[in-house]
KEKE-3310 file (N, C-alpha, C; in steps of 0.2 Angstrom, whole numbers, plus 5000, padded with zeros to 4 digits):
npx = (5408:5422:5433:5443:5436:5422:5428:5434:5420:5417:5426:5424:5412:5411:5417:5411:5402:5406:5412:5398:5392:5400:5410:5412:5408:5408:5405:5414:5416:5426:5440:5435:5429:5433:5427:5425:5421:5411:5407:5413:5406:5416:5415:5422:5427:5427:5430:5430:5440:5432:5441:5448:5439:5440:5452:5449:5440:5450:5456:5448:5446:5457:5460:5451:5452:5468:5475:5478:5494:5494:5500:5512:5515:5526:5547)
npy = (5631:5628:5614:5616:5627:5623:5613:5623:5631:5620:5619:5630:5629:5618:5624:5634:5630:5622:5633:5639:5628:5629:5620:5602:5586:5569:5552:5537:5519:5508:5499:5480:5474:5461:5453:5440:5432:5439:5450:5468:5482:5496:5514:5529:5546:5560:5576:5591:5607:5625:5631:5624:5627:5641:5638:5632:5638:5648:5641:5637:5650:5656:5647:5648:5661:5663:5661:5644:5638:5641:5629:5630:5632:5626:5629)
npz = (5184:5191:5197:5207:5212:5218:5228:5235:5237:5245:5255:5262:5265:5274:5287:5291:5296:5307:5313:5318:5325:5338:5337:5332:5338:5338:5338:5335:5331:5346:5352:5357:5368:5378:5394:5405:5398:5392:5381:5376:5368:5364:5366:5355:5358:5349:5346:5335:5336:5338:5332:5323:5312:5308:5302:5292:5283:5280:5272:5264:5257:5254:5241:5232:5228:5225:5210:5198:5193:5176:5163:5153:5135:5123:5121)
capx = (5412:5430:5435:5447:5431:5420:5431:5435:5416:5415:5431:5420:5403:5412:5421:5406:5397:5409:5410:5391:5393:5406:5414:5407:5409:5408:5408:5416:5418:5431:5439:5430:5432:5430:5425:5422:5416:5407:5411:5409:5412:5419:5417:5429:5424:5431:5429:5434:5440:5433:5449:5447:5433:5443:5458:5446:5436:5453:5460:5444:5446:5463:5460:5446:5457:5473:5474:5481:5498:5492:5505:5516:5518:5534:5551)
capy = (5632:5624:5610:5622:5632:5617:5612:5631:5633:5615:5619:5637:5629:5613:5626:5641:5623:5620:5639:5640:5624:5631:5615:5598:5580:5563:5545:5531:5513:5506:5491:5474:5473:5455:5451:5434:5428:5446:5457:5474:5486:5504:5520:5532:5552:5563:5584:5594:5613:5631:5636:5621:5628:5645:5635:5627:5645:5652:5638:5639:5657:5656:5643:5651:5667:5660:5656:5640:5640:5636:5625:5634:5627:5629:5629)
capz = (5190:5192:5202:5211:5215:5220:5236:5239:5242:5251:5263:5267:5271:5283:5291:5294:5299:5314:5317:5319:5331:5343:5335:5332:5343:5334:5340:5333:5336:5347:5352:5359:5377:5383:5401:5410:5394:5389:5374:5378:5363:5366:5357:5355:5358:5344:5345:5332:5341:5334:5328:5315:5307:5306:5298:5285:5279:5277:5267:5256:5252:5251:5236:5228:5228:5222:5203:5198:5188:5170:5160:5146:5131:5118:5125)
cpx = (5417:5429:5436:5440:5427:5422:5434:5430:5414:5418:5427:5413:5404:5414:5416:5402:5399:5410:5403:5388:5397:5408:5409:5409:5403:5408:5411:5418:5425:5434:5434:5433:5430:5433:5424:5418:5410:5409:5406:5413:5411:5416:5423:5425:5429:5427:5432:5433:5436:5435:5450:5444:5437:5448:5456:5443:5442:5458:5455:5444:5452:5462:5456:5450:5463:5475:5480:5486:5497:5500:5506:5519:5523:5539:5556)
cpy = (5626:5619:5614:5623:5628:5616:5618:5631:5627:5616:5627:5635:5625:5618:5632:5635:5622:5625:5640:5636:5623:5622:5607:5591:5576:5555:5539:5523:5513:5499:5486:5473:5466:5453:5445:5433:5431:5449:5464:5480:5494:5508:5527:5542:5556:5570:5588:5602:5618:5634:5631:5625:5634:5643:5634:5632:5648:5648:5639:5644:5658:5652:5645:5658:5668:5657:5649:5640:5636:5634:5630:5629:5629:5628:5634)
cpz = (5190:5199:5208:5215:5220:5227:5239:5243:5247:5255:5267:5270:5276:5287:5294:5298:5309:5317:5321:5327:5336:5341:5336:5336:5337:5339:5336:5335:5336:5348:5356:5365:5379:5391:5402:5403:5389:5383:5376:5371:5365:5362:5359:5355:5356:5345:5340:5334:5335:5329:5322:5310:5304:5300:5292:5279:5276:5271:5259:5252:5251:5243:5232:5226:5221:5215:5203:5194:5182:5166:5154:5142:5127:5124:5121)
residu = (UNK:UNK:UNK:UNK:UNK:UNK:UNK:UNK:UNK:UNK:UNK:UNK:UNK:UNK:UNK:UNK:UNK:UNK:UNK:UNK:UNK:UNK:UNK:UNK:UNK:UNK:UNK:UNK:UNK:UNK:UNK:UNK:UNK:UNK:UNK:UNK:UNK:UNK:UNK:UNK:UNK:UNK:UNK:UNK:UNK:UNK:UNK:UNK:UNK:UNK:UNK:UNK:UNK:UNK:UNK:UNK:UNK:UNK:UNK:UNK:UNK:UNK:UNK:UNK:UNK:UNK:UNK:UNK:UNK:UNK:UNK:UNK:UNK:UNK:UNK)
# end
């Protein structure tokens, strides 16, 4: 199995992933809030929508699909 193929099938299974999860929600740290001498750290609330995951299955079969142009030798 080809590279190409490889990240074909990984962009079909994150994307049927996020479909499955009517889309998926992440935290992240944010910044450092200081108070009266306090530190308060944040987090950040990240979603990624539905219609990604659609974006990402059609990229993968797009690319699996698609041959790549092989290089020509002589001139």
């Amino acid at each position: 199995m080809s590279t190409k193929n490889i990240i074909a099938l990984i962009l079909v299974i994150v994307g049927v992933i996020v479909l499955a999860s009517s889309g998926l929600s992440f935290e992240s740290p944010g910044e450092s809030v200081r108070l009266l001498g306090l530190r308060f750290q944040t987090t950040e609330h990240h979603f990624i929508p539905p219609w990604a995951g659609v974006v990402v299955v059609i990229a993968g079969i797009v690319l699996f699909l698609v041959p790549l142009p092989s290089a020509k030798k002589g001139a």
